[in-house]
C-alpha positions as CSV (number, residue, x, y, z in Angstrom):
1,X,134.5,69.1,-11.9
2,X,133.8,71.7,-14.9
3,X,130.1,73.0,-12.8
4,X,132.3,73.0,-9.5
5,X,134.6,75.3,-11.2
6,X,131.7,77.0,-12.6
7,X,129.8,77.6,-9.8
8,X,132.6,78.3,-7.4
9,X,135.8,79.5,-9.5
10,X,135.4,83.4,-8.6
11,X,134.8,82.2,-5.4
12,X,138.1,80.4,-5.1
13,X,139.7,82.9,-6.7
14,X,138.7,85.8,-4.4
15,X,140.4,83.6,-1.5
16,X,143.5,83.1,-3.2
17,X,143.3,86.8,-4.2
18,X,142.9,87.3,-0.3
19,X,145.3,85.1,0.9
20,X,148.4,86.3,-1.5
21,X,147.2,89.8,-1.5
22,X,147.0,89.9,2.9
23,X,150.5,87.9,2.8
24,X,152.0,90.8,0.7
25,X,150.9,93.3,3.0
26,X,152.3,91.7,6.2
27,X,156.1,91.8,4.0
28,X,155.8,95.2,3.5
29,X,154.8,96.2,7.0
30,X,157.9,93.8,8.1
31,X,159.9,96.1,5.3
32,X,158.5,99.6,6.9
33,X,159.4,98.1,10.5
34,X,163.3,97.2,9.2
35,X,163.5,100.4,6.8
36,X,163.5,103.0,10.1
37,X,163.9,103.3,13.9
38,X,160.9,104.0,16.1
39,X,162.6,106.8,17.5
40,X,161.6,108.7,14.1
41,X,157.9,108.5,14.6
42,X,158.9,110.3,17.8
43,X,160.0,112.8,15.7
44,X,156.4,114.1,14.5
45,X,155.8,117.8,15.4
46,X,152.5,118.8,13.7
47,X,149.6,116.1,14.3
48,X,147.1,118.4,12.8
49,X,149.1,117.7,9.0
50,X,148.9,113.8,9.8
51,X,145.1,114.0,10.6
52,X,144.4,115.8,7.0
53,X,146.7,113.4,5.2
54,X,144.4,110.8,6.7
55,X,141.1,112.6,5.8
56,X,142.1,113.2,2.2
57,X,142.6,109.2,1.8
58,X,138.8,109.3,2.3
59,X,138.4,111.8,-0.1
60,X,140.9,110.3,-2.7
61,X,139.3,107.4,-2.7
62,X,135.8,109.0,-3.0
63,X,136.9,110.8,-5.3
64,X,137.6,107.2,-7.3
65,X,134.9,106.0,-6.7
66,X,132.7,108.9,-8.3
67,X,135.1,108.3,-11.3
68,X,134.1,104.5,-11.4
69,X,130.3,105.5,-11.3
70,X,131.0,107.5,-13.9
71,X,132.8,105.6,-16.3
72,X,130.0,102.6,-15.5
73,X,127.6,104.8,-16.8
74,X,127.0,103.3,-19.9
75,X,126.8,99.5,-18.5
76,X,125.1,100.0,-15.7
77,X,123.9,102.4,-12.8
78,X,125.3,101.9,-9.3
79,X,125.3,103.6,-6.1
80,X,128.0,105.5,-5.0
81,X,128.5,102.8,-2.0
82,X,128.7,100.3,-4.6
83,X,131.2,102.5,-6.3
84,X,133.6,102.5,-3.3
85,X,133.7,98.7,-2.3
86,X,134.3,98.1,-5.7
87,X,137.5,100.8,-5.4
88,X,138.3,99.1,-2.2
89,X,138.0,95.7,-3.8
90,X,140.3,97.0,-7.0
91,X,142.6,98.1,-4.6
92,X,142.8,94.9,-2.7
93,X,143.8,92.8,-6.1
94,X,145.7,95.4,-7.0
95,X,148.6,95.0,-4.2
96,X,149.8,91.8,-5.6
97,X,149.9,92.6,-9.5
98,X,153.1,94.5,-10.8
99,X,152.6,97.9,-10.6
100,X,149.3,97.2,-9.3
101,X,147.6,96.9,-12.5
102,X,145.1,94.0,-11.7
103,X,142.9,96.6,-10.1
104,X,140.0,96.0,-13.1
105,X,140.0,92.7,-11.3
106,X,138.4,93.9,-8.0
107,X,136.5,97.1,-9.3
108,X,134.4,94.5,-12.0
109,X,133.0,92.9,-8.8
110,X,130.8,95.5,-7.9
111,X,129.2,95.3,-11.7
112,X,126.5,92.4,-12.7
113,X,128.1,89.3,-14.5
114,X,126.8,89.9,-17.8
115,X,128.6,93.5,-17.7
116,X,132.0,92.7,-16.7
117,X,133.6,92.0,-19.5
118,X,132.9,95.8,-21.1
119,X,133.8,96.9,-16.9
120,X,137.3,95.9,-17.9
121,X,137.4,98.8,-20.7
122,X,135.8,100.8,-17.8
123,X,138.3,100.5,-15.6
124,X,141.1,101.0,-18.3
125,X,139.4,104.4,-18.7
126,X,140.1,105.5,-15.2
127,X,143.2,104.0,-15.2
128,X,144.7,105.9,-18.3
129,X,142.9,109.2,-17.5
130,X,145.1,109.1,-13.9
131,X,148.2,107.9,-15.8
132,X,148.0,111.0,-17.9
133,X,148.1,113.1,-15.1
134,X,150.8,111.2,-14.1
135,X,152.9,111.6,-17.0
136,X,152.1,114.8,-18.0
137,X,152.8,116.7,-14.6
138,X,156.0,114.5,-14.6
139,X,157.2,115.3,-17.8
140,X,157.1,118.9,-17.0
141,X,158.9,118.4,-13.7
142,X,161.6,116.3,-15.5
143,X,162.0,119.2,-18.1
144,X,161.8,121.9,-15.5
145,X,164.7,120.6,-13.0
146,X,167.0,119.0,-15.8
147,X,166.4,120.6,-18.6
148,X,170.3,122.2,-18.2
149,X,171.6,118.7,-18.6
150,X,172.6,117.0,-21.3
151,X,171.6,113.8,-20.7
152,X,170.0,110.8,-22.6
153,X,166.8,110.6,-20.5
154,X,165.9,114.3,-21.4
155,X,166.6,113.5,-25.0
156,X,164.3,111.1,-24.6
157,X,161.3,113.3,-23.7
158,X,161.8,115.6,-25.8
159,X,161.7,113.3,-28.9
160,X,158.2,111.7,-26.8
161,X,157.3,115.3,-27.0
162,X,158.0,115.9,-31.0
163,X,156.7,112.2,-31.6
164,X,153.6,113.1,-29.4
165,X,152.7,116.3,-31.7
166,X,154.0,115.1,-35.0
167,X,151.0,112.3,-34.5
168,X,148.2,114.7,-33.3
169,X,149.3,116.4,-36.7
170,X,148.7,113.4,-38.9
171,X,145.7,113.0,-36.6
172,X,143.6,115.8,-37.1
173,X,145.0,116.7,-40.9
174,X,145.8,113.0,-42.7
175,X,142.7,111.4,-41.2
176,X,143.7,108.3,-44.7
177,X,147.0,107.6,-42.9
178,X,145.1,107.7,-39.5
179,X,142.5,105.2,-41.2
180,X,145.5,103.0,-42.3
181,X,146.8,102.7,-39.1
182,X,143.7,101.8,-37.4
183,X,143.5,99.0,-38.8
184,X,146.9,98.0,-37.6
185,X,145.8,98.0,-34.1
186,X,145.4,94.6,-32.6
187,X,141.2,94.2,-31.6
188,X,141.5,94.3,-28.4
189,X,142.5,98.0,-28.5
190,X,140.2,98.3,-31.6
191,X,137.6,97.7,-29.0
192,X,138.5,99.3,-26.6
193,X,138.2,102.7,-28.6
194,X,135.1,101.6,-29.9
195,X,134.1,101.3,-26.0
196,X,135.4,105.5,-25.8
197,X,132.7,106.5,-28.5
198,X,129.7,105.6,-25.9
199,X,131.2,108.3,-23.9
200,X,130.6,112.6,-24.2
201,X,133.2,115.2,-24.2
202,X,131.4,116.1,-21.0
203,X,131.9,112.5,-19.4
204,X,135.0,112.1,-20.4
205,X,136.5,115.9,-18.7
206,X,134.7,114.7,-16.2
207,X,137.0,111.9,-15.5
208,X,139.9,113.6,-16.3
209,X,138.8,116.4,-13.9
210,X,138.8,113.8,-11.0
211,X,142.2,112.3,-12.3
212,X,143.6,115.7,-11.8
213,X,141.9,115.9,-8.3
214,X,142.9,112.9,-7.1
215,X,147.2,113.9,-8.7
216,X,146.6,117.0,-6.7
217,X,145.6,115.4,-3.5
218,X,148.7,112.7,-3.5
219,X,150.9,115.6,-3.8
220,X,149.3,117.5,-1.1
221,X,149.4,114.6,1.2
222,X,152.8,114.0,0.8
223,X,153.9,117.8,1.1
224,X,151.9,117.3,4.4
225,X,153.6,114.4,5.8
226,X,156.8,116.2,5.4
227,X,155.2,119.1,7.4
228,X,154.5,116.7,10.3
229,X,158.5,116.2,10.6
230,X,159.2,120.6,10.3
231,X,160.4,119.7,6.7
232,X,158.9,123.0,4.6
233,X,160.0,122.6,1.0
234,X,159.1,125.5,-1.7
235,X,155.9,124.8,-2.8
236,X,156.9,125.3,-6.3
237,X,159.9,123.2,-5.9
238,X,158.1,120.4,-3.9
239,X,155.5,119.9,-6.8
240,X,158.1,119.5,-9.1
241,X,160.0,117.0,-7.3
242,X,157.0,114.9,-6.4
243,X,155.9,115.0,-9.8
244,X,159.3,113.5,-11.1
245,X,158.6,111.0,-8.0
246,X,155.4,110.1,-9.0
247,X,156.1,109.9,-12.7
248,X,159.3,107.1,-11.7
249,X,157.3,105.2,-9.8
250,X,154.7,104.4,-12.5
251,X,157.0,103.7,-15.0
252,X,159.5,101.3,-13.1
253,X,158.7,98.0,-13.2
254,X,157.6,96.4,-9.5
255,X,156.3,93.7,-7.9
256,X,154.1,93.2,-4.9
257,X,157.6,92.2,-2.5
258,X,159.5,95.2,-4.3
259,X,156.9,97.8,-5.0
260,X,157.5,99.7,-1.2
261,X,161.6,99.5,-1.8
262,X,161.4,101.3,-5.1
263,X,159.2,103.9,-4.1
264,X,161.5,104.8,-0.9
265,X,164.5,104.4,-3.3
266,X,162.9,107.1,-5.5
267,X,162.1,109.1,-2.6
268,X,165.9,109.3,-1.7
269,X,167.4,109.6,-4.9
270,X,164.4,113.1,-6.2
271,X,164.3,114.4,-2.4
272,X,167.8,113.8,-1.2
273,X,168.4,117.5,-2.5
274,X,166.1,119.1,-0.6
275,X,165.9,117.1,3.1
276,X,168.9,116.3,4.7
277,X,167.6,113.1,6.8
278,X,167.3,110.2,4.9
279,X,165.2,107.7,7.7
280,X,162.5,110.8,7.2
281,X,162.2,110.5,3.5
282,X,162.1,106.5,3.7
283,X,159.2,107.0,6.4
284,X,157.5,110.0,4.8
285,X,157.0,107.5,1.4
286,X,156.6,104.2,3.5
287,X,153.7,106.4,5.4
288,X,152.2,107.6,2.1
289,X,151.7,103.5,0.8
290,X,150.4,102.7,4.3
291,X,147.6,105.4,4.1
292,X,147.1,105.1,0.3
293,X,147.3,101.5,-0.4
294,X,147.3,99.3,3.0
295,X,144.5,100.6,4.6
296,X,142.5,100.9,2.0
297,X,143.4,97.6,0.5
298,X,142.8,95.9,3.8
299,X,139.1,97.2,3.8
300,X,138.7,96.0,0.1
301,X,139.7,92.3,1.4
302,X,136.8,92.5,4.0
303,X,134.5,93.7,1.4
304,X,136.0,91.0,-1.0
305,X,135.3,88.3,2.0
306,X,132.2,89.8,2.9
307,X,130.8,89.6,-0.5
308,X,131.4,85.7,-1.1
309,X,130.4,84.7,2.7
C-alpha cells in the first residue's frame, strides 16, 4: 500500500485537486447566473473595451509566468511554456484554497521532484512581491478617500504605518536587536530568508517590477469593463477605489463557495458612490473573476490532466 501511495499519490491527488477544484467553478458560474439578469449583458455598449480586457488576461498571466521563471532561477531553468502551465496549473489549485493561497501547489509541478520543496519558497516570493503591491496601493487609497474620518480602521493604518517605520529604524541602525529577533523566528521563515539571499537586487526589482505590472493591468481591466456598460469614472478616483477594492479582497477571509460573493459585496459597498446601478457593479466584478480566475484555471486543469495521462 505504502509504494502504491508512493508511486501514485500526486497522481491521486491531482484528480481530487480536479474534481473539487472543477465542482467549485460550476457553483460560482450557478452564483454569476443567480447574481444578475441576462438583460444586463444586453447592456454592453463598447465591445472593443471587452476584447482588451480579454487580451490583457493573456498578458497578466504571461506576465506571471515570466515572474515564475524568474524566481526559479536559482533551482532550475525552464522555458517560458513551462512557466505558464505551471501558472495555469497554480491557478487551478488555487480556486479551492481560501483566498486562493494553495497556488505553490500547482506552480511546483512544472519544476523537477528533487526541486520542489525550495519551489515552495519560490512561489512565496511571487506571491508576497504581488501582495505588496496590493497593500501598498491600498493603503494609500484607504488614506486618500478616508483620511477625514475618524474612524478605527484608519487608526489602524496609520499605527501599521508608524510600526512599519519604527522597525526599518531598528533595522538598518540596531542590527544586535535585529540579530535577537532573528532568532525568534520560527525555521520555516528562517528559511525562507535564507532562500531571499540566493537572489540580486536586480532579480528581485525584477519581480517586483512585474508585480506592479500585473496591479496595474487588474485595475485597467476593470476600469475597462466599466467602460463596456458607458460607466466613465475619474481616472484618479477609479484607481483609488479599486485599490481599496483590491486591498479588501485580499485581506478578507474566503473560501472557494464564498470567494465570488465577497468580492461583488466589496464591489458594492467601495463603488456604490460612484455607479448608480448595482446589477452592473455585481457583473462588472463577477466578469473580472471569470476572465481572471475561471478561464484560466479551467486551462490549468487540462494541463493538470494532461500532465498525469
Amino acid at each position: 500500500m505504502r509504494q502504491y501511495f508512493r508511486r501514485y499519490g500526486i497522481s491521486i491527488l491531482i484528480w481530487i485537486a480536479t474534481i473539487v477544484a472543477l465542482a467549485a467553478l460550476i457553483h460560482r458560474f450557478v452564483i454569476i447566473k443567480t447574481q444578475f439578469e441576462l438583460s444586463v449583458i444586453q447592456q454592453v455598449y463598447h465591445d472593443w473595451a471587452l476584447i482588451i480586457v480579454l487580451l490583457f488576461m493573456i498578458l497578466n498571466w504571461l506576465i506571471e509566468a515570466m515572474k515564475w521563471k524568474v524566481a526559479t532561477l536559482h533551482l532550475q531553468r525552464i522555458s517560458l511554456v513551462k512557466a505558464i502551465k505551471g501558472v495555469l496549473m497554480g491557478v487551478a489549485v488555487s480556486v479551492i484554497m481560501p483566498n486562493r493561497t494553495g497556488e505553490f501547489l500547482g506552480k511546483i509541478l512544472s519544476l523537477e521532484k528533487g526541486n520542489r520543496i525550495k519551489g515552495v519558497f519560490a512561489s512565496m516570493l511571487t506571491s508576497i512581491a504581488q501582495l505588496c503591491m496590493t497593500l501598498i496601493f491600498g493603503l494609500i487609497g484607504v488614506l486618500i478617500l478616508y483620511w477625514h474620518q475618524q474612524s478605527t480602521v484608519i487608526k489602524y493604518i496609520w499605527i501599521s504605518i508608524i510600526l512599519l517605520i519604527v522597525f526599518l529604524l531598528v533595522y538598518f541602525f540596531i542590527p544586535k536587536v535585529v540579530r535577537q529577533f532573528y532568532t525568534k523566528i520560527p525555521e520555516r521563515y528562517r528559511r525562507f530568508l535564507l532562500f531571499l539571499k540566493n537572489y540580486s537586487i536586480s532579480e528581485l526589482m525584477n519581480i517586483i517590477g512585474l508585480s506592479l505590472l500585473r496591479y496595474f493591468i487588474f485595475v485597467f481591466q476593470l476600469y475597462l469593463l466599466f467602460i463596456c456598460f458607458d460607466i466613465f469614472i475619474s481616472p484618479i478616483q477609479f484607481f483609488l477605489h479599486a485599490s481599496v477594492c483590491f486591498l479588501l479582497t485580499t485581506i478578507v477571509p474566503t473560501t472557494s463557495l464564498s470567494e465570488l460573493i465577497v468580492r461583488s459585496q466589496i464591489g458594492l459597498m467601495i463603488f456604490s458612490s460612484q455607479v448608480n446601478y448595482e446589477e452592473i457593479i455585481v457583473f462588472v466584478f463577477s466578469m473580472l473573476w471569470l476572465i481572471n480566475i475561471a478561464i484560466p484555471a479551467l486551462i490549468g486543469l487540462f494541463i493538470m490532466v494532461k500532465i498525469r495521462d
